[in-house]
Structures are given as C-alpha cells and as structure tokens.
mmCIF file as Biopython writes it, N, C-alpha, C and O atoms, coordinates in Angstrom:
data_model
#
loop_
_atom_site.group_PDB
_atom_site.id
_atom_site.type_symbol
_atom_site.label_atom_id
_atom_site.label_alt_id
_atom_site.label_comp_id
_atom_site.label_asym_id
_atom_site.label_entity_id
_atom_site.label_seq_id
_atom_site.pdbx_PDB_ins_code
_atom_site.Cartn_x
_atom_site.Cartn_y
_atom_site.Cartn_z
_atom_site.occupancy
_atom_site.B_iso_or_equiv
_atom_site.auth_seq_id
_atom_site.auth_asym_id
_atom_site.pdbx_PDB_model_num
ATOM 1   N N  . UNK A ? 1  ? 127.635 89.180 102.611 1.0 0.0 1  A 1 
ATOM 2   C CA . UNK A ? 1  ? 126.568 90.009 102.080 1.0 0.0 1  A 1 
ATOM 3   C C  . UNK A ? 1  ? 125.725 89.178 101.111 1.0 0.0 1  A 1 
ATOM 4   O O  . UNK A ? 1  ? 126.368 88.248 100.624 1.0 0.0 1  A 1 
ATOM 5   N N  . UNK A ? 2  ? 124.934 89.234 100.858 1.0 0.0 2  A 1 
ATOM 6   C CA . UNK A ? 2  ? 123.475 88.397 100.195 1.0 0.0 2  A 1 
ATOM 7   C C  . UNK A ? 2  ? 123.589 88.954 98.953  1.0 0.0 2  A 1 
ATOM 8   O O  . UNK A ? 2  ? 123.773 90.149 98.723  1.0 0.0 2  A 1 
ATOM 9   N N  . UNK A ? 3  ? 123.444 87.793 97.902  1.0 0.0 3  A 1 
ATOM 10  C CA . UNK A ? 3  ? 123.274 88.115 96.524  1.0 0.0 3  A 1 
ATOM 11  C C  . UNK A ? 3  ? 121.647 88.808 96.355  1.0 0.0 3  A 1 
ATOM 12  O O  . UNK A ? 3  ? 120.700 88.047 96.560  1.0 0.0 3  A 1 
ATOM 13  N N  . UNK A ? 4  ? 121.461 89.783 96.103  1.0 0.0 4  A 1 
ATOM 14  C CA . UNK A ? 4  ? 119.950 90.258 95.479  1.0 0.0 4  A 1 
ATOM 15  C C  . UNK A ? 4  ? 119.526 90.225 94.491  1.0 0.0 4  A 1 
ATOM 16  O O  . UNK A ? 4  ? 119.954 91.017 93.650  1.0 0.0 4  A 1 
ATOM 17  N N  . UNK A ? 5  ? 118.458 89.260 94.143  1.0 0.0 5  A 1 
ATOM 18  C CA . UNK A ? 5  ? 118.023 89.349 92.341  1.0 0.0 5  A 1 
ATOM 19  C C  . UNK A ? 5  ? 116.289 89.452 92.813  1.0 0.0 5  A 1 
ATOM 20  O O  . UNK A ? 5  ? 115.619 88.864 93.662  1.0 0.0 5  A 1 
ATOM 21  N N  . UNK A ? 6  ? 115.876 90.906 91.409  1.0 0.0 6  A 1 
ATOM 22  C CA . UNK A ? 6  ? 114.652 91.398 91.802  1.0 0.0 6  A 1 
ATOM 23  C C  . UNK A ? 6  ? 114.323 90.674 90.886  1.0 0.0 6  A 1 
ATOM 24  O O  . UNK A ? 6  ? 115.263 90.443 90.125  1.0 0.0 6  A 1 
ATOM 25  N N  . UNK A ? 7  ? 112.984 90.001 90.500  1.0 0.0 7  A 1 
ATOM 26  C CA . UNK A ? 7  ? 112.697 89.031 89.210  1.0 0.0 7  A 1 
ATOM 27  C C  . UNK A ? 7  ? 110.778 89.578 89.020  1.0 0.0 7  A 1 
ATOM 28  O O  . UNK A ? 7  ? 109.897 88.767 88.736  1.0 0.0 7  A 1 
ATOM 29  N N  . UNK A ? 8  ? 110.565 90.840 89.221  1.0 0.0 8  A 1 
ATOM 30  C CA . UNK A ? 8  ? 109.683 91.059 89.715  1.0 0.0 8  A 1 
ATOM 31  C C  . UNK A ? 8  ? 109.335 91.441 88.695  1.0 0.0 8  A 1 
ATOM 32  O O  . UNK A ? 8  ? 109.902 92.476 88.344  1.0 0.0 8  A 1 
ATOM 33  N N  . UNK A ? 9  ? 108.481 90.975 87.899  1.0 0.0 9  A 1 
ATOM 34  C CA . UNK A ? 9  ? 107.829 91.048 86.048  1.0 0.0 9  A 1 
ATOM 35  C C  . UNK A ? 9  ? 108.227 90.308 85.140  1.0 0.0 9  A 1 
ATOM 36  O O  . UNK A ? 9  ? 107.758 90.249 84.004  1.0 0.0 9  A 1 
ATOM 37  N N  . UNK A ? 10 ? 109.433 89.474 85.734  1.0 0.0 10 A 1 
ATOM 38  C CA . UNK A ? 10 ? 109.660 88.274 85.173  1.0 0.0 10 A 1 
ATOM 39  C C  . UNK A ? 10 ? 108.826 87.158 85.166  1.0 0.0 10 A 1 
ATOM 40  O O  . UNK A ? 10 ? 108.428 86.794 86.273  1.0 0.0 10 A 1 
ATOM 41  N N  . UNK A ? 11 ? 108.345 86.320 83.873  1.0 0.0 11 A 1 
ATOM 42  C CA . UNK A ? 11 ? 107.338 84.899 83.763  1.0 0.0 11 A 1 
ATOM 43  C C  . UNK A ? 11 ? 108.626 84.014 83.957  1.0 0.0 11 A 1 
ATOM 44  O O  . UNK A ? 11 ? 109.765 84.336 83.622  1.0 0.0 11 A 1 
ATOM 45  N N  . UNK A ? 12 ? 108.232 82.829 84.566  1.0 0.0 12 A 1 
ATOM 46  C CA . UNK A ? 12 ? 109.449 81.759 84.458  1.0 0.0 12 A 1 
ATOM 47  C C  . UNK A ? 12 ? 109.889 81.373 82.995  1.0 0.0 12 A 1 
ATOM 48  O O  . UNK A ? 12 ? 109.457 82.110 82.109  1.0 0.0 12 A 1 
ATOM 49  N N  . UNK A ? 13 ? 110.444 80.639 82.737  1.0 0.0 13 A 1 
ATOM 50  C CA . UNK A ? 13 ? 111.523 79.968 83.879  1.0 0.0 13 A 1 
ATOM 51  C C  . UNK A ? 13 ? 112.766 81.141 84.148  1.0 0.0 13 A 1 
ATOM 52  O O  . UNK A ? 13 ? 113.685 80.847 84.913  1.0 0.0 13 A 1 
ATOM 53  N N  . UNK A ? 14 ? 112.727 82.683 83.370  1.0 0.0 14 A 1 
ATOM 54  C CA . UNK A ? 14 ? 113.787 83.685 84.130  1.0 0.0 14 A 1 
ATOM 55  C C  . UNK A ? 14 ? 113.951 83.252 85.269  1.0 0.0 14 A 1 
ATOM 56  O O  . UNK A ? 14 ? 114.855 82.418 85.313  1.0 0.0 14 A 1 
ATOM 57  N N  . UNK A ? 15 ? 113.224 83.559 86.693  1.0 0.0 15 A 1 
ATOM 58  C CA . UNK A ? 15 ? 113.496 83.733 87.956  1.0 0.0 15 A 1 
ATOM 59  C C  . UNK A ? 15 ? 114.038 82.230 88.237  1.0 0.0 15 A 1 
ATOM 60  O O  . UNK A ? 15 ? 114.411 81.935 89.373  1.0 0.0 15 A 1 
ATOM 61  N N  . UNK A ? 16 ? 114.059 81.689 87.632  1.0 0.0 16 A 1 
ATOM 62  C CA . UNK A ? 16 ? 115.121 80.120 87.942  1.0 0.0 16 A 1 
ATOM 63  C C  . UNK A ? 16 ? 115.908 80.536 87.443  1.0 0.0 16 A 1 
ATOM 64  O O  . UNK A ? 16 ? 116.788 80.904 88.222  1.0 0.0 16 A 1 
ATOM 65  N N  . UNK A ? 17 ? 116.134 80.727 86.338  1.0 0.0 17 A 1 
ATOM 66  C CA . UNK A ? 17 ? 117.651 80.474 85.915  1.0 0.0 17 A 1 
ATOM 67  C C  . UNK A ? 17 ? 118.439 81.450 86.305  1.0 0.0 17 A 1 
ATOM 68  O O  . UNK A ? 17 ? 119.662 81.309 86.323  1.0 0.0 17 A 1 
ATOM 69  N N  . UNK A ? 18 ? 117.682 82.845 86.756  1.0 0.0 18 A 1 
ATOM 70  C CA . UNK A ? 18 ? 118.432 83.455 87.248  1.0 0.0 18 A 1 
ATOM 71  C C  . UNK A ? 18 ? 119.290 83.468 88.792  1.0 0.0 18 A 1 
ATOM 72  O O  . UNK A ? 18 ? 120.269 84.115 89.161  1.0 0.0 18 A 1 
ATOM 73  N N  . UNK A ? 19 ? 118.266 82.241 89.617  1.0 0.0 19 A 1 
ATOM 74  C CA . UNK A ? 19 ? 118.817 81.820 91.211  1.0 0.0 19 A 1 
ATOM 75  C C  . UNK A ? 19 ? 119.459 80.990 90.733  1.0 0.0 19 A 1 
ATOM 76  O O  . UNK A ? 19 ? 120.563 80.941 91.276  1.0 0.0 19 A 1 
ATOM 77  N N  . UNK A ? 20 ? 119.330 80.259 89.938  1.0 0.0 20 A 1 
ATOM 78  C CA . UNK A ? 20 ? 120.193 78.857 89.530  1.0 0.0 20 A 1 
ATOM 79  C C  . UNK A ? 20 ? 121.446 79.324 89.398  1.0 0.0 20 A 1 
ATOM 80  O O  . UNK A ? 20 ? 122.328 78.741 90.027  1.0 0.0 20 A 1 
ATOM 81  N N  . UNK A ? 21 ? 121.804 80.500 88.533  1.0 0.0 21 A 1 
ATOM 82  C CA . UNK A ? 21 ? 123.052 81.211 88.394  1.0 0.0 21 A 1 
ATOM 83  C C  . UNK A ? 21 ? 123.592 81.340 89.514  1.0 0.0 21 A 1 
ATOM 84  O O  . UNK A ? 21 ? 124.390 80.463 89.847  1.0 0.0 21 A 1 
ATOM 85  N N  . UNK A ? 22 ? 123.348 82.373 90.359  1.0 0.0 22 A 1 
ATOM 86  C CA . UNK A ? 22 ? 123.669 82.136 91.794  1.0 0.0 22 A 1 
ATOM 87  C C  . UNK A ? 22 ? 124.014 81.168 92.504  1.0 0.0 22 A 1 
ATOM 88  O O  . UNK A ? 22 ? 125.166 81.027 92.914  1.0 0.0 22 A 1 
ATOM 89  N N  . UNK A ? 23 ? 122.845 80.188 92.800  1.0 0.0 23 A 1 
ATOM 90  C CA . UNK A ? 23 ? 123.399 79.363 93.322  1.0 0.0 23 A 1 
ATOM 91  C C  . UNK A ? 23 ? 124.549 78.279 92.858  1.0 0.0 23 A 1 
ATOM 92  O O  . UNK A ? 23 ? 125.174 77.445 93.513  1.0 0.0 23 A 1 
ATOM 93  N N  . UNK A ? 24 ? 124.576 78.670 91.304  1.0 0.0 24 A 1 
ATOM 94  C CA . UNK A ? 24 ? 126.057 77.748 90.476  1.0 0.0 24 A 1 
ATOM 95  C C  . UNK A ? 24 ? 127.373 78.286 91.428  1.0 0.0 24 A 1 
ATOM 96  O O  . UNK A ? 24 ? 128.326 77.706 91.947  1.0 0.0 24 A 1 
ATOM 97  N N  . UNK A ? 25 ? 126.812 80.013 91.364  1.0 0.0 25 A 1 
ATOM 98  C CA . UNK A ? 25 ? 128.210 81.044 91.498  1.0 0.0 25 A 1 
ATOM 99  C C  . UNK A ? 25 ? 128.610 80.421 92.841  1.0 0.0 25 A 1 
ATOM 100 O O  . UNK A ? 25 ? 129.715 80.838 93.188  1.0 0.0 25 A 1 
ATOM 101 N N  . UNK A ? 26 ? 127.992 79.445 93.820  1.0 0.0 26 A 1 
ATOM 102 C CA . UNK A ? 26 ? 128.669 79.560 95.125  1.0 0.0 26 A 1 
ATOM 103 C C  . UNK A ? 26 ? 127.697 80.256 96.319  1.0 0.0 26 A 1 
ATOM 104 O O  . UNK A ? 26 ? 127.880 79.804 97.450  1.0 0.0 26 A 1 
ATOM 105 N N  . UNK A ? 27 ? 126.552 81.451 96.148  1.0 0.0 27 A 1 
ATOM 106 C CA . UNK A ? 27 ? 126.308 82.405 96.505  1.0 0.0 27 A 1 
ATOM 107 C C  . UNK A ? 27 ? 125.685 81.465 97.903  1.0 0.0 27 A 1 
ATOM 108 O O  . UNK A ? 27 ? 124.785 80.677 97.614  1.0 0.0 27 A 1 
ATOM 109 N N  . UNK A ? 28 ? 126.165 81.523 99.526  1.0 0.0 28 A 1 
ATOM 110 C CA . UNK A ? 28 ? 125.503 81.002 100.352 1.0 0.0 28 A 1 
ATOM 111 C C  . UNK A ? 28 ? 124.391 81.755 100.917 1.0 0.0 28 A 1 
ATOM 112 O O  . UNK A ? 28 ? 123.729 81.128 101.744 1.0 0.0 28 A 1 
ATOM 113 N N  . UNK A ? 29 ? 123.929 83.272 100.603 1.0 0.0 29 A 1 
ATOM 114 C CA . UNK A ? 29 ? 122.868 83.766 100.875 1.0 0.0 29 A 1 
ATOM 115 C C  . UNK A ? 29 ? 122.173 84.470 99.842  1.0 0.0 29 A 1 
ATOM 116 O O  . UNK A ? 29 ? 122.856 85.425 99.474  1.0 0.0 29 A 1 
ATOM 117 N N  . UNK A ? 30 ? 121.117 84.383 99.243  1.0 0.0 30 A 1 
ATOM 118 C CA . UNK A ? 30 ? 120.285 85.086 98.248  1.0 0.0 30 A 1 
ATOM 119 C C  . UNK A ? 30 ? 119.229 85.800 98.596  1.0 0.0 30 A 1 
ATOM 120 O O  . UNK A ? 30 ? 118.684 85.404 99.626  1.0 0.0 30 A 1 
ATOM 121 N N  . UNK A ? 31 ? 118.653 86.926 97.966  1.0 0.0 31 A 1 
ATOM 122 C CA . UNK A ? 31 ? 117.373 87.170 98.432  1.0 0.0 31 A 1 
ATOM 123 C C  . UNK A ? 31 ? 117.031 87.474 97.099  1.0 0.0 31 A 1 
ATOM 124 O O  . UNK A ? 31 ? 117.697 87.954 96.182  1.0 0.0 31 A 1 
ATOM 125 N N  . UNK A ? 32 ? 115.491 86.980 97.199  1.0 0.0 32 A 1 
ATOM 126 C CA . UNK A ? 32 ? 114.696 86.747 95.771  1.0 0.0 32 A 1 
ATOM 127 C C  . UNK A ? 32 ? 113.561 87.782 95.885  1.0 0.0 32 A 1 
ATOM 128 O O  . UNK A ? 32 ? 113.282 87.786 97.085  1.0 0.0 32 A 1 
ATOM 129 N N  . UNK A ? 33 ? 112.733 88.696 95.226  1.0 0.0 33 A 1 
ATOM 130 C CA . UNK A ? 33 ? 111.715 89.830 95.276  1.0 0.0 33 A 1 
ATOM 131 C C  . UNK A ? 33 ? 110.861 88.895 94.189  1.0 0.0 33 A 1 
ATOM 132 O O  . UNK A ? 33 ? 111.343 88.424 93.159  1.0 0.0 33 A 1 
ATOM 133 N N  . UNK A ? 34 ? 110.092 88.803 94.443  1.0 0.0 34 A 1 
ATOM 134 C CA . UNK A ? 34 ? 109.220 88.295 93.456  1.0 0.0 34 A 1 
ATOM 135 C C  . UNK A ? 34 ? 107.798 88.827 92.979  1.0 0.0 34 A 1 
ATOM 136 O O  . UNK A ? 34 ? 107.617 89.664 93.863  1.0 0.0 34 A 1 
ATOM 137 N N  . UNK A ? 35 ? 106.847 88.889 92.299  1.0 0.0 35 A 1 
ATOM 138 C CA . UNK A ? 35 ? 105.807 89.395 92.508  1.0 0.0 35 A 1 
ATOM 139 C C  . UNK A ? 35 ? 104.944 88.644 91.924  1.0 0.0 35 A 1 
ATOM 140 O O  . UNK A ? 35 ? 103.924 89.246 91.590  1.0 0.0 35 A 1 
ATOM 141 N N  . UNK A ? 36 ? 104.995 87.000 91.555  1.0 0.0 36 A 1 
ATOM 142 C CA . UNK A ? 36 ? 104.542 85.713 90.870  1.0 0.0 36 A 1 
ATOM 143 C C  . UNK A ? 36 ? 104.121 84.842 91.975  1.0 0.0 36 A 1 
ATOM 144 O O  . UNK A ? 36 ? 104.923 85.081 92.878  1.0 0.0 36 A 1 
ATOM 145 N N  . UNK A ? 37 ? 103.329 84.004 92.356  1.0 0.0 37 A 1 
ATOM 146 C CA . UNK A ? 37 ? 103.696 82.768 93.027  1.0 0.0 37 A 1 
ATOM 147 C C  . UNK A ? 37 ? 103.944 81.413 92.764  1.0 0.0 37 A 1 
ATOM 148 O O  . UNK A ? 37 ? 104.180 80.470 93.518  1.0 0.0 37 A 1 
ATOM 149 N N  . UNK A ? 38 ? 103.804 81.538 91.073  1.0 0.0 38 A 1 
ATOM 150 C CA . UNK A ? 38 ? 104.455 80.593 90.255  1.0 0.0 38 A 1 
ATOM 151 C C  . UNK A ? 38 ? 106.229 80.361 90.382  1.0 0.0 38 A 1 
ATOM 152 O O  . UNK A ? 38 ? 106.967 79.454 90.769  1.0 0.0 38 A 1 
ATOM 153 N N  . UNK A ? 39 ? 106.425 81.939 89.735  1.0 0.0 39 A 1 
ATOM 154 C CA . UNK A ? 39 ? 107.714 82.474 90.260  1.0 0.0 39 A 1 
ATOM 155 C C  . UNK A ? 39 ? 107.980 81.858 91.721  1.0 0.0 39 A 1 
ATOM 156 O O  . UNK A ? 39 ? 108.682 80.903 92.055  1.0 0.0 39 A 1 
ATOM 157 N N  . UNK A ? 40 ? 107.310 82.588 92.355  1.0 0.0 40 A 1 
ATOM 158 C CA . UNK A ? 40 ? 107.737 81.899 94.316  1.0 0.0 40 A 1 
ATOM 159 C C  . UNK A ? 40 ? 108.116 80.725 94.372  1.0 0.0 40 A 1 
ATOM 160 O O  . UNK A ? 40 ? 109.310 80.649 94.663  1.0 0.0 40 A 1 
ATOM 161 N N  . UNK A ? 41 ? 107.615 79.762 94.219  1.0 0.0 41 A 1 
ATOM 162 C CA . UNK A ? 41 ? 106.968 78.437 94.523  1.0 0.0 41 A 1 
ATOM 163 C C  . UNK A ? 41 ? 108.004 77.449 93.434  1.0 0.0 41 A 1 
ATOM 164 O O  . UNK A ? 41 ? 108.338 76.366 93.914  1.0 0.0 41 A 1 
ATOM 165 N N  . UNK A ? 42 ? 108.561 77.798 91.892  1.0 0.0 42 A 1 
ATOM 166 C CA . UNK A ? 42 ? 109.002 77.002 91.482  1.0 0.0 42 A 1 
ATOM 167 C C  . UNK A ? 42 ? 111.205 77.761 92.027  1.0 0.0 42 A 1 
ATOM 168 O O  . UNK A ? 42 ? 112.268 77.151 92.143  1.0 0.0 42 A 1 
ATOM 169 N N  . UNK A ? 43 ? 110.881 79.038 92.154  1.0 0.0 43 A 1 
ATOM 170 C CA . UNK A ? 43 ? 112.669 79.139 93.224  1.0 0.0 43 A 1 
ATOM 171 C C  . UNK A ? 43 ? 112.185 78.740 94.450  1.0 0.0 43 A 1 
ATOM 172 O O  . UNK A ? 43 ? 113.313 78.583 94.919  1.0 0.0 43 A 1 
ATOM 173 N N  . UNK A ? 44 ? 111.515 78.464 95.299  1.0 0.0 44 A 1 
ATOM 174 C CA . UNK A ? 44 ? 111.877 77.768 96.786  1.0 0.0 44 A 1 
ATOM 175 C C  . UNK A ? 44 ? 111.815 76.447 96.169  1.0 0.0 44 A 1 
ATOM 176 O O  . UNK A ? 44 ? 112.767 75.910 96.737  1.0 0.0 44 A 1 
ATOM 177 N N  . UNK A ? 45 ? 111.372 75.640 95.453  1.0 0.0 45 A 1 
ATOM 178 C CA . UNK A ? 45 ? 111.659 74.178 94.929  1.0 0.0 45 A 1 
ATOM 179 C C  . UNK A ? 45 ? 113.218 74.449 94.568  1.0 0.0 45 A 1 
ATOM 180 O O  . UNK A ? 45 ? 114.043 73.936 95.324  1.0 0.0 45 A 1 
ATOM 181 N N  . UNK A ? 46 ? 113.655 75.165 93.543  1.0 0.0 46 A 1 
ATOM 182 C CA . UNK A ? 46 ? 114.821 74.962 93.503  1.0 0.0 46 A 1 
ATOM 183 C C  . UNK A ? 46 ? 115.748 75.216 94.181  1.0 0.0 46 A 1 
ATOM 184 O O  . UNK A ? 46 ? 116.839 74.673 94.008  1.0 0.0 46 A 1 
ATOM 185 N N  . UNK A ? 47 ? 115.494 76.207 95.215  1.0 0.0 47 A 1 
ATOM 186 C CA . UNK A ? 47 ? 116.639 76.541 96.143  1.0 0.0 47 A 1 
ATOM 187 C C  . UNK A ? 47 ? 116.714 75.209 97.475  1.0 0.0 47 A 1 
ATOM 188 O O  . UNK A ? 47 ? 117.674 75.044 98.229  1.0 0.0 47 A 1 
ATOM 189 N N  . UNK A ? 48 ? 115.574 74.483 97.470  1.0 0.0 48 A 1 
ATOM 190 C CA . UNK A ? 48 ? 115.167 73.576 98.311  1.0 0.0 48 A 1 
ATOM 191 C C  . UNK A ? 48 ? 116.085 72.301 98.041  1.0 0.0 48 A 1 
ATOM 192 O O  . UNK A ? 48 ? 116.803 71.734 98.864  1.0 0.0 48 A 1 
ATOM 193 N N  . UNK A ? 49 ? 115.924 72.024 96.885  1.0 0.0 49 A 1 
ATOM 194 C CA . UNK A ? 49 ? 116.482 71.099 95.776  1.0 0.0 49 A 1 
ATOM 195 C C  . UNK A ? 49 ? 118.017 70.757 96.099  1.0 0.0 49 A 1 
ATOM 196 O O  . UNK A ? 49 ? 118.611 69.761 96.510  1.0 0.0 49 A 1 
ATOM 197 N N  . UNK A ? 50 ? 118.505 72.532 95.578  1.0 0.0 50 A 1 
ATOM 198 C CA . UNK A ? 50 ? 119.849 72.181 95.538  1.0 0.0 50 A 1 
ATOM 199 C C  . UNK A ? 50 ? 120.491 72.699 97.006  1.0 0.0 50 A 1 
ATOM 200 O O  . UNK A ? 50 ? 121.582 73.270 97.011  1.0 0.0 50 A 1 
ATOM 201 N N  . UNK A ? 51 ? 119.649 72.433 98.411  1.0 0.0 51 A 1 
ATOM 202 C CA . UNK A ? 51 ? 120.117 71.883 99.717  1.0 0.0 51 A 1 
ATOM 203 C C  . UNK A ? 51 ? 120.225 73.670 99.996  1.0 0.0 51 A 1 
ATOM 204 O O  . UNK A ? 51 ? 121.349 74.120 99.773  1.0 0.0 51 A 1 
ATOM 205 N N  . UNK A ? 52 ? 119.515 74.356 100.305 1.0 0.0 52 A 1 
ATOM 206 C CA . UNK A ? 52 ? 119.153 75.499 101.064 1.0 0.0 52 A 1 
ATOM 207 C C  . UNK A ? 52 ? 117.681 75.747 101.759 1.0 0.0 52 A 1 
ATOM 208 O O  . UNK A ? 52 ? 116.586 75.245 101.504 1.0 0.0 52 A 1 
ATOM 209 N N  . UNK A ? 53 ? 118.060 76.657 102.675 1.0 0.0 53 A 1 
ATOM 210 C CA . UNK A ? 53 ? 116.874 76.411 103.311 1.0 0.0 53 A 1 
ATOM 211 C C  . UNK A ? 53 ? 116.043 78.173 103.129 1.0 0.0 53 A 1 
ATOM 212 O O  . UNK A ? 53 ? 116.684 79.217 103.250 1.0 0.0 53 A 1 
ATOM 213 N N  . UNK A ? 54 ? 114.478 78.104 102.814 1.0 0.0 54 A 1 
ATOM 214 C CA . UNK A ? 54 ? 113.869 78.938 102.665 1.0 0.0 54 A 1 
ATOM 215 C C  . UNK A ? 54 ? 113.016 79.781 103.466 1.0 0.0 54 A 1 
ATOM 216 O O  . UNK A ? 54 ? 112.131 79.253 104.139 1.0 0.0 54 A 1 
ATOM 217 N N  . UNK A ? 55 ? 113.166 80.915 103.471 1.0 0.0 55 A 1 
ATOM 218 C CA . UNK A ? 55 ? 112.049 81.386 103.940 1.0 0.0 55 A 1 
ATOM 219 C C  . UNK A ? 55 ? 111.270 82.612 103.701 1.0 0.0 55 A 1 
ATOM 220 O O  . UNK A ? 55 ? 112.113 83.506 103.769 1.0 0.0 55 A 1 
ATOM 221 N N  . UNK A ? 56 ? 110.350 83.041 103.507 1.0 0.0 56 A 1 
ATOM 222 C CA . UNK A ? 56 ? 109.356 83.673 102.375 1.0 0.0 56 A 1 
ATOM 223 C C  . UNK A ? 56 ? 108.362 84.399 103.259 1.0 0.0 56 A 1 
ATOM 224 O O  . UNK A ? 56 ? 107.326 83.972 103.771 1.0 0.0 56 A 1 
ATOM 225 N N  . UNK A ? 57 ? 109.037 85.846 103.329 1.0 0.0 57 A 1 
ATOM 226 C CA . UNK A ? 57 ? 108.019 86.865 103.606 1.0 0.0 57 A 1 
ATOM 227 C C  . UNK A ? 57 ? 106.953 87.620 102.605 1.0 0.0 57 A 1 
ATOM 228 O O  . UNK A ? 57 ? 107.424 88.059 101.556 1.0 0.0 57 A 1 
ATOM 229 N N  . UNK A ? 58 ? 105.812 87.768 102.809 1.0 0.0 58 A 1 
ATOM 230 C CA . UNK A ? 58 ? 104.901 88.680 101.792 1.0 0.0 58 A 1 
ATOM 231 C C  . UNK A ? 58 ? 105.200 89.841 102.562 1.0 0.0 58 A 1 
ATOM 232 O O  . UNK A ? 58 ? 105.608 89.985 103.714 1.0 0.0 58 A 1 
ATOM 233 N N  . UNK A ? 59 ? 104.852 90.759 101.508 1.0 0.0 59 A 1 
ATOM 234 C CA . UNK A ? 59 ? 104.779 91.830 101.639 1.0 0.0 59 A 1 
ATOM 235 C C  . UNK A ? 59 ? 103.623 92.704 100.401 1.0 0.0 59 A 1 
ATOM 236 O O  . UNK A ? 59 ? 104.181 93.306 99.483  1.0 0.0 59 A 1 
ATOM 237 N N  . UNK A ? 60 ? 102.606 92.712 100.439 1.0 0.0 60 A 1 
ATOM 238 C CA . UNK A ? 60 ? 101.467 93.169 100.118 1.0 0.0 60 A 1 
ATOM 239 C C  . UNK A ? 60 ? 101.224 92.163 98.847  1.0 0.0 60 A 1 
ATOM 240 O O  . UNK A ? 60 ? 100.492 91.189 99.026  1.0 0.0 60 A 1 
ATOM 241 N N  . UNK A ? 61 ? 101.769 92.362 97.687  1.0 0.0 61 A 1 
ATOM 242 C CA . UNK A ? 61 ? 101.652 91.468 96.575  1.0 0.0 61 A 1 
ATOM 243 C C  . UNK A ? 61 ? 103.045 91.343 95.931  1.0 0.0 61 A 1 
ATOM 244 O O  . UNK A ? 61 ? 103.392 91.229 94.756  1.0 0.0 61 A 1 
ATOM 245 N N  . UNK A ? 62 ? 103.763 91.405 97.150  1.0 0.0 62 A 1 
ATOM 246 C CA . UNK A ? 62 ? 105.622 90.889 96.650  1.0 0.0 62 A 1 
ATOM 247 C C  . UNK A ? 62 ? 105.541 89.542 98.194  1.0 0.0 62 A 1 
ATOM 248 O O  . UNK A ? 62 ? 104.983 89.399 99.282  1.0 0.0 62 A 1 
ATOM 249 N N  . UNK A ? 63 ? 106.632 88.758 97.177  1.0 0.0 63 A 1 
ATOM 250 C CA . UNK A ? 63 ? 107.202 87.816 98.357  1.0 0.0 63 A 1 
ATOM 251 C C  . UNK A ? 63 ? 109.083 88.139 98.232  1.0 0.0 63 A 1 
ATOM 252 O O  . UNK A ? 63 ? 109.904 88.204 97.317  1.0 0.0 63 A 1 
ATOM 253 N N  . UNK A ? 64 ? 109.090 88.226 99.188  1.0 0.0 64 A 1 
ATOM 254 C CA . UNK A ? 64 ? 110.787 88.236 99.695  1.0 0.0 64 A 1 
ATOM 255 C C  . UNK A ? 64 ? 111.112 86.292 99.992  1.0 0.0 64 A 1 
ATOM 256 O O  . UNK A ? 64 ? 110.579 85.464 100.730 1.0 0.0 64 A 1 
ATOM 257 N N  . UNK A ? 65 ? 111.908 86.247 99.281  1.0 0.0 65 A 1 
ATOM 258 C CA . UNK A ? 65 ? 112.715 84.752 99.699  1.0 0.0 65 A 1 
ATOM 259 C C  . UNK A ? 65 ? 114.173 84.958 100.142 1.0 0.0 65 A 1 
ATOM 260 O O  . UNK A ? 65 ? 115.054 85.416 99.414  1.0 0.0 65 A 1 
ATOM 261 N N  . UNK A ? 66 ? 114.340 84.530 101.535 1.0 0.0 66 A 1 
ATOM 262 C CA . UNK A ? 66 ? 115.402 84.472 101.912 1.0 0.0 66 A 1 
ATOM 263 C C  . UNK A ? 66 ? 116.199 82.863 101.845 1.0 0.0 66 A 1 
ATOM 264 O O  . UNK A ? 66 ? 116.032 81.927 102.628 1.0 0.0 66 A 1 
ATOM 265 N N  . UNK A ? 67 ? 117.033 82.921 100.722 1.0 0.0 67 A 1 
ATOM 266 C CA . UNK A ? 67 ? 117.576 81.565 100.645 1.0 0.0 67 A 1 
ATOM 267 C C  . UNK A ? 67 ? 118.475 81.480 101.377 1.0 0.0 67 A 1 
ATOM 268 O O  . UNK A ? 67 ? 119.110 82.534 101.379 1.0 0.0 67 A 1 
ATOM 269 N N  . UNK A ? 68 ? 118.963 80.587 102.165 1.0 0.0 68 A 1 
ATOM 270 C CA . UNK A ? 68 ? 120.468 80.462 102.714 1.0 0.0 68 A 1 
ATOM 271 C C  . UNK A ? 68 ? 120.963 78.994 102.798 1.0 0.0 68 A 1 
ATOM 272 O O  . UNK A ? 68 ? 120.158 78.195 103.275 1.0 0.0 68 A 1 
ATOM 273 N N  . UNK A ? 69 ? 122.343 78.460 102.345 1.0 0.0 69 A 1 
ATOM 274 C CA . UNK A ? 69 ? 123.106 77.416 102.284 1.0 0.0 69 A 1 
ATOM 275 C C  . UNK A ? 69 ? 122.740 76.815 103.893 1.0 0.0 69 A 1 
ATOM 276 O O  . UNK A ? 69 ? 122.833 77.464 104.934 1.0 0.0 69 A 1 
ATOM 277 N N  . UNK A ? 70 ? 122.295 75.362 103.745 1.0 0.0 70 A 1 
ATOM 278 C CA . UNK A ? 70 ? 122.304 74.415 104.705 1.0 0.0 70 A 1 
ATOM 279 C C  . UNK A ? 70 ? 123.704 74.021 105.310 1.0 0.0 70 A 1 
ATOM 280 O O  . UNK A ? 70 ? 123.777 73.163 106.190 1.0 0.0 70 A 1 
#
C-alpha cells in the first residue's frame, strides 16, 4: 500500500522533508498531492536523487506524484 503525504499549502522545504522522511522510512511507493510546482519539481528531484522513479499527473491546479522504488 502507498505511503500518502498531502503537502498541499505547504512552502518548501516541508514537502521535502516530509518525502525525505518516507523515503528514510523504507517506503517503496509514495504518493505526493501537491499544489506548488516549486513544491513538484524540487520532490521529483529528490525522489529522482535518491533512485525512484516518477511520475506526475495534474489535475486542474494539483499535481499527483507517483514515486516508486527502482
């Protein structure tokens, strides 16, 4: 089952440190809600980073990131 973190009114660096947590915990699937593309753009760098692979649906003025372990 997929870790879910909504980060959606969060300014960075929250929405990092909060995937970063996750991805410390082990978590091989995440999904990220975002409503930033600062936000977006600096968790797919980090989920990229630390060897997962991304992928990022919009949805009107939210992006969904589906992280998952390589």
């Amino acid at each position: 089952m997929a870790k879910e973190i909504d980060v959606r009114g969060l300014s960075c660096p929250q929405p990092v440190f909060l995937t970063k947590k996750a991805i410390d915990a082990g978590e091989t699937e995440i999904i990220v809600t975002a409503d930033d593309m600062v936000a977006r753009d600096n968790v797919k760098r980090l989920a990229e980073n630390s060897n997962y692979n991304v992928q990022i649906e919009e949805k009107g003025e939210e992006f969904i990131l589906n992280i998952i372990k390589k």
